[in-house]
SELUM-416707 format. One record per atom (N, C-alpha, C): residue number from 1; residue in three letters; x, y, z. Coordinates in pm, 1 decimal, decimal comma, m for minus. Layout:
SELUM-416707
REC; NUM; ALA; X; Y; Z
...
***
This chain:
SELUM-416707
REC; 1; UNK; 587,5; 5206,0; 1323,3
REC; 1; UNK; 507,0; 5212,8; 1444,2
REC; 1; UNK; 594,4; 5177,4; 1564,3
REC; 2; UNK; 565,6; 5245,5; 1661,8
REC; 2; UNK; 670,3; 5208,4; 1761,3
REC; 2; UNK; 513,5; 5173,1; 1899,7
REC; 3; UNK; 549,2; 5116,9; 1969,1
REC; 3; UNK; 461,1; 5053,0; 2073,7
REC; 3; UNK; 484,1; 5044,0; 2223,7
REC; 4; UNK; 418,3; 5092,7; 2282,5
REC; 4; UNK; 460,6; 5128,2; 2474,9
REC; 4; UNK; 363,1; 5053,7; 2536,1
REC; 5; UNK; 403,1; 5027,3; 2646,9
REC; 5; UNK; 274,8; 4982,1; 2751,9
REC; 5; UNK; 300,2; 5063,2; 2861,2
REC; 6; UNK; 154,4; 5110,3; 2905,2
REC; 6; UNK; 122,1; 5198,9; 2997,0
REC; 6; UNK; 59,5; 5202,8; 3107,5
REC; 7; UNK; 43,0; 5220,4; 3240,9
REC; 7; UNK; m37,7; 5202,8; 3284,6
REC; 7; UNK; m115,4; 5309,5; 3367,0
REC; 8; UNK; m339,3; 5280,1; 3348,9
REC; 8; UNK; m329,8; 5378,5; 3427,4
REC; 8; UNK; m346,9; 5402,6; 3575,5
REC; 9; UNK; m258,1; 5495,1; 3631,1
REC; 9; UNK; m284,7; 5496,2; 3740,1
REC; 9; UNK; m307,3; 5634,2; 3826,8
REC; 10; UNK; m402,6; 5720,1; 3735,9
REC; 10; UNK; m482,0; 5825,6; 3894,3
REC; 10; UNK; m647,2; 5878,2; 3769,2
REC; 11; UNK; m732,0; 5886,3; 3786,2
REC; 11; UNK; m808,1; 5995,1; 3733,3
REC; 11; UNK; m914,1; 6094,2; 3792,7
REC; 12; UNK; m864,6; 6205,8; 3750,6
REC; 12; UNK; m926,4; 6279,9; 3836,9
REC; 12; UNK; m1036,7; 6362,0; 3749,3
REC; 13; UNK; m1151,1; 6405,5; 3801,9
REC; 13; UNK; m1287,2; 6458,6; 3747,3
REC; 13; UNK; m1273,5; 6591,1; 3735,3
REC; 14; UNK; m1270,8; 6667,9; 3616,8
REC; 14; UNK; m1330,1; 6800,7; 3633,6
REC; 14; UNK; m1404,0; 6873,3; 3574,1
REC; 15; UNK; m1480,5; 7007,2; 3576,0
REC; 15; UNK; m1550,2; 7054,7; 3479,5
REC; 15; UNK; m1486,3; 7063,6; 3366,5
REC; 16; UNK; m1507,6; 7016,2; 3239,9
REC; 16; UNK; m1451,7; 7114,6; 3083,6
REC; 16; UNK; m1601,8; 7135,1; 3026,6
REC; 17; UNK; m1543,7; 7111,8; 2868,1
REC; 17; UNK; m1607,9; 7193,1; 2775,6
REC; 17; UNK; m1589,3; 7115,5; 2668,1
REC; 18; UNK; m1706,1; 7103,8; 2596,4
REC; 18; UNK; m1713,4; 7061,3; 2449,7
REC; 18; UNK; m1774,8; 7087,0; 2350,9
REC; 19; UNK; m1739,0; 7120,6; 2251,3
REC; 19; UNK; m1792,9; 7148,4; 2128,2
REC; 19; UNK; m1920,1; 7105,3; 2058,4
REC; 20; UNK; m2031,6; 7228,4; 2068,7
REC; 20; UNK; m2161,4; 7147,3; 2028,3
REC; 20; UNK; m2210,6; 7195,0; 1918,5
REC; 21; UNK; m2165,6; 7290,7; 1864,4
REC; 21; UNK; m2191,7; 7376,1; 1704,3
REC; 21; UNK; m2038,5; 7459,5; 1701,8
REC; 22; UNK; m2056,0; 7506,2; 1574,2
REC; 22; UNK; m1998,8; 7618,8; 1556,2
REC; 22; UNK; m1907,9; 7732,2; 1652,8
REC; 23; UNK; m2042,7; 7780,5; 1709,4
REC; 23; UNK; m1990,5; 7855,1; 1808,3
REC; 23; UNK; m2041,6; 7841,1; 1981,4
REC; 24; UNK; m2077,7; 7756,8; 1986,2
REC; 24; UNK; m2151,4; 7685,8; 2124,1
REC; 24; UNK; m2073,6; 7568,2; 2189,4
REC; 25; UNK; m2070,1; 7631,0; 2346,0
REC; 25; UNK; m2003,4; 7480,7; 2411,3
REC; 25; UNK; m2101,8; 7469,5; 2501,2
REC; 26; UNK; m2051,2; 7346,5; 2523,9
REC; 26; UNK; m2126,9; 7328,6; 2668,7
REC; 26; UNK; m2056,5; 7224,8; 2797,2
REC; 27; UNK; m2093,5; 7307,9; 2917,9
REC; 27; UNK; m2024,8; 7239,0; 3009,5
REC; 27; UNK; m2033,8; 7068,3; 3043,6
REC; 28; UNK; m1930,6; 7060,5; 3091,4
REC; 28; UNK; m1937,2; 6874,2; 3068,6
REC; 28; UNK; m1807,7; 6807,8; 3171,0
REC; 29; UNK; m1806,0; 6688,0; 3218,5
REC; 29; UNK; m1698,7; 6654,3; 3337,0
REC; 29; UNK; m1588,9; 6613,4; 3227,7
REC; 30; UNK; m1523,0; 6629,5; 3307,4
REC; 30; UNK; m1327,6; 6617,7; 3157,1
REC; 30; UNK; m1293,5; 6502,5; 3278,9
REC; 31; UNK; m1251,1; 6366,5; 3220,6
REC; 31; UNK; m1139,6; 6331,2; 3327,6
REC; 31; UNK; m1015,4; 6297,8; 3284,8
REC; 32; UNK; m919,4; 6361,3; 3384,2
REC; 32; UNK; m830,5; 6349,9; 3367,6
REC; 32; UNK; m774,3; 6219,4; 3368,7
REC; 33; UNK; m678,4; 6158,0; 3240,4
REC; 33; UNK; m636,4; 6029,5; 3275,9
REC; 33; UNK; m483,0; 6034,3; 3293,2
REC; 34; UNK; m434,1; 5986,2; 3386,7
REC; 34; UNK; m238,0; 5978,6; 3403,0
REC; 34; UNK; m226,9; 5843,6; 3373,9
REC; 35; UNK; m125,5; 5818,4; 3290,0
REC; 35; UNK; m88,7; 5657,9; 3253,2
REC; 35; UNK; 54,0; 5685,7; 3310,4
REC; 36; UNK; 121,8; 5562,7; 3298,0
REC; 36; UNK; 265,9; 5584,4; 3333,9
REC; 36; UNK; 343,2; 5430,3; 3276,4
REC; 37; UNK; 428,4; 5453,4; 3221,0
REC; 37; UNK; 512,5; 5326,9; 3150,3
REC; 37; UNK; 506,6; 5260,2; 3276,3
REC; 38; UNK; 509,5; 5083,1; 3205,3
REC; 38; UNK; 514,2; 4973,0; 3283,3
REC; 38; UNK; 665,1; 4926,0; 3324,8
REC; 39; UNK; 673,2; 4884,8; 3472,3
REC; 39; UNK; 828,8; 4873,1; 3464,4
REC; 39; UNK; 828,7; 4739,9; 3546,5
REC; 40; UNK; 758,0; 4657,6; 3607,2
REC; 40; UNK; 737,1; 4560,4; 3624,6
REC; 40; UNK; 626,5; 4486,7; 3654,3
REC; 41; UNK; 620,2; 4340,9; 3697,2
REC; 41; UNK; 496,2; 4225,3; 3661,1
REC; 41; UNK; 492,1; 4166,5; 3601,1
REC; 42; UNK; 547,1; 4120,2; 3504,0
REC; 42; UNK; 520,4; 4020,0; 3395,4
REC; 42; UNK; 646,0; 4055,1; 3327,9
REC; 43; UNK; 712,6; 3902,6; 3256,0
REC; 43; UNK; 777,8; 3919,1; 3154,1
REC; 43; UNK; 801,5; 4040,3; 3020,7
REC; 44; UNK; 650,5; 4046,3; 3007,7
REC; 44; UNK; 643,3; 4118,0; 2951,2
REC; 44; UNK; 673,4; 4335,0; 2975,1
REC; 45; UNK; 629,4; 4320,2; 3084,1
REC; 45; UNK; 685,5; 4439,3; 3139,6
REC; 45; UNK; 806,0; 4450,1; 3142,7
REC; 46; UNK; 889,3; 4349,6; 3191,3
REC; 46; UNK; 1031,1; 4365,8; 3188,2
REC; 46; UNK; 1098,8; 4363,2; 3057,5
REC; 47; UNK; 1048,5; 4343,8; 3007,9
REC; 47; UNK; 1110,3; 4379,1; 2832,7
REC; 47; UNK; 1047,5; 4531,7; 2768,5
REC; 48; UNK; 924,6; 4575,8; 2794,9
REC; 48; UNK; 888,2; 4747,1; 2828,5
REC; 48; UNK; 984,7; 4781,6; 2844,2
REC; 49; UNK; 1049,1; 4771,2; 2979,1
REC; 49; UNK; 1075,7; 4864,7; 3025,4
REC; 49; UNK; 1251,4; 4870,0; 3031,8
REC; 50; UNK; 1274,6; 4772,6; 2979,1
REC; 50; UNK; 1417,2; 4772,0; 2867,3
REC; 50; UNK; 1455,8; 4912,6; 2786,7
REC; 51; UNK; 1315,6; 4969,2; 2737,2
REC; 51; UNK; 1301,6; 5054,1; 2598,5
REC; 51; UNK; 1275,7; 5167,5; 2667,6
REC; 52; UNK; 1178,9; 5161,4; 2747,8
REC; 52; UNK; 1108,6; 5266,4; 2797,6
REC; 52; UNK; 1087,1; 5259,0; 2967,3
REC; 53; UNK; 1217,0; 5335,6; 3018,4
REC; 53; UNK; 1187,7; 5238,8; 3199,0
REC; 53; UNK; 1132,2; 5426,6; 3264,5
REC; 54; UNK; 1132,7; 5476,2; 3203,2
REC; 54; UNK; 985,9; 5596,8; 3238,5
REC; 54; UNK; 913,4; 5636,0; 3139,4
REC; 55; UNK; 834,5; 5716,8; 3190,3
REC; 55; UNK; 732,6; 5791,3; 3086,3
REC; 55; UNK; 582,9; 5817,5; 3152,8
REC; 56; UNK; 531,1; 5944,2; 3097,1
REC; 56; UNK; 387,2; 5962,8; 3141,0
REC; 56; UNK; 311,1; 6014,7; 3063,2
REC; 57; UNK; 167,6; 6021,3; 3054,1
REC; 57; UNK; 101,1; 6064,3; 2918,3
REC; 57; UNK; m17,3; 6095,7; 3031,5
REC; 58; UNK; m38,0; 6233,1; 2997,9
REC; 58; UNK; m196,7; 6289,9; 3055,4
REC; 58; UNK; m261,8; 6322,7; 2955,8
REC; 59; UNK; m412,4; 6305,2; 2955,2
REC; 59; UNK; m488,5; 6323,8; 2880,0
REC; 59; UNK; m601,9; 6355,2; 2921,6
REC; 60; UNK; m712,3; 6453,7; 2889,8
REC; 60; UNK; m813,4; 6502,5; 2949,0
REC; 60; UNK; m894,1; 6452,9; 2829,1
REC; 61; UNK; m1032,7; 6353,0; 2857,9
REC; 61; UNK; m1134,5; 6306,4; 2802,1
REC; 61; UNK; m1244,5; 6327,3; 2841,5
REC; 62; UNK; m1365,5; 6447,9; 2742,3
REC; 62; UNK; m1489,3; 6401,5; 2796,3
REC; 62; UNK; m1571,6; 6350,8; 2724,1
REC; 63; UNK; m1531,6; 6232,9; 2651,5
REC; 63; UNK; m1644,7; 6155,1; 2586,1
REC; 63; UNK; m1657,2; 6056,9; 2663,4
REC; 64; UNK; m1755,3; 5996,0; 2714,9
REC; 64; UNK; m1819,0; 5943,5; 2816,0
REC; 64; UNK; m1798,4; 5824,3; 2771,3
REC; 65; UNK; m1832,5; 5740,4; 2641,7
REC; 65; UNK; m1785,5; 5622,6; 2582,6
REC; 65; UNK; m1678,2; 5595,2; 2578,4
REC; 66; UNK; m1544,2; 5687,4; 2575,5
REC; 66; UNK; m1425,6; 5673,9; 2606,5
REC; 66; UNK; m1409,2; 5637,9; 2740,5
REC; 67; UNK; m1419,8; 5749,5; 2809,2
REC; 67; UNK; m1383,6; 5708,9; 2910,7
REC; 67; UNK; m1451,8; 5613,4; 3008,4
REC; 68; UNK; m1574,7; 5543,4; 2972,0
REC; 68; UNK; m1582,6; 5415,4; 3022,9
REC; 68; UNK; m1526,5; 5241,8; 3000,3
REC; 69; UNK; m1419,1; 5327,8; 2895,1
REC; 69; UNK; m1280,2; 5196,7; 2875,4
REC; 69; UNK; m1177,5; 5193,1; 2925,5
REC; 70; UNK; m1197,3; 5311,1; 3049,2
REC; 70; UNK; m1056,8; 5301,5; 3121,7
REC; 70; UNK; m1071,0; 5229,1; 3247,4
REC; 71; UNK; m957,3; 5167,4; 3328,7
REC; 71; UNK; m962,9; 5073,0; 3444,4
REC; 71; UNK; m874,7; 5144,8; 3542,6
REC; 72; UNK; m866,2; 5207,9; 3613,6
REC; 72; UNK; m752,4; 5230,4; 3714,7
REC; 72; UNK; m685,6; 5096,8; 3733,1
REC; 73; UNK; m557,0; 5101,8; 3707,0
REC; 73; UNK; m438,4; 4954,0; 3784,2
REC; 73; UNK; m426,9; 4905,8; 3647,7
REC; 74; UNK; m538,3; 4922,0; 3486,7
REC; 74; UNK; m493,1; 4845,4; 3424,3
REC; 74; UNK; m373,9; 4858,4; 3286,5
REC; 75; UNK; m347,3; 4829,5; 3247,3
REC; 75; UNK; m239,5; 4821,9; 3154,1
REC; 75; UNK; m261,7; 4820,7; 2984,5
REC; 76; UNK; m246,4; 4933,4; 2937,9
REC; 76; UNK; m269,1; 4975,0; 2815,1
REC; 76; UNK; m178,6; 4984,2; 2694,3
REC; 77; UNK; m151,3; 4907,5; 2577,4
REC; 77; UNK; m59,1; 4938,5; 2520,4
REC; 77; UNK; m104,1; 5086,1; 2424,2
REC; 78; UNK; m22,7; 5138,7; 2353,6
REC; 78; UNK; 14,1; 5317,0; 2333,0
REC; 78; UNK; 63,0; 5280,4; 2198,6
REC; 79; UNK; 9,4; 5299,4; 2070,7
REC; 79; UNK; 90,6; 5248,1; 1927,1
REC; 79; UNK; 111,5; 5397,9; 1887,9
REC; 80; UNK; 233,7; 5452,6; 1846,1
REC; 80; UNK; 263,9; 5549,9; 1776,1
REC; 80; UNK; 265,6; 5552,7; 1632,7
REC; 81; UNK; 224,2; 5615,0; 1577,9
REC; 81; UNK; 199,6; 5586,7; 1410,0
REC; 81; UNK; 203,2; 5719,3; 1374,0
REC; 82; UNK; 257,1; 5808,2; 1264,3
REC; 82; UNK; 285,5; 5929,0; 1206,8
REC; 82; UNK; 137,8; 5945,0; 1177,0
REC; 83; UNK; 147,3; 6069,8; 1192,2
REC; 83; UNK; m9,4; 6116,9; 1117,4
REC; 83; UNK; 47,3; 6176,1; 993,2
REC; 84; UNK; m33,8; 6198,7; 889,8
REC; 84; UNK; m30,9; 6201,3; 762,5
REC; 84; UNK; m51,3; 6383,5; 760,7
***
């Protein structure tokens, strides 16, 4: 497993689409999330960013339970693990 800290910082709203059967979608808000490696603030950042002093990860979410765990400004760690 390898491990990043991220942070996010922009999200923006847009129409998508999600899967509701088979062959049926339906329209729905996607937001966009931009994270970006941590490179300072804390001790701990400064050892981040030893490993990793860039990086960015976008991701478009429209599950609504998801995305009411995101914080703009806050700081997320990122665990990489092989998928099987």
């Amino acid at each position: 497993m390898v491990r990043a800290k991220f942070r996010l910082d922009s999200v923006k709203i847009t129409e998508g689409s999600r899967k509701v059967s088979e062959n049926k979608y339906e329209s729905t808000p996607s937001h966009e999330l931009e994270f970006n490696a941590v490179y300072q603030g804390s001790p701990e950042n400064d050892k981040f960013f030893l490993s990793t002093p860039s990086g960015k990860l976008v991701m478009n979410v429209v599950n609504k339970e998801a995305n009411d765990q995101f914080e703009i400004g806050k700081e997320y760690y990122i665990d990489f693990v092989p998928a099987a």
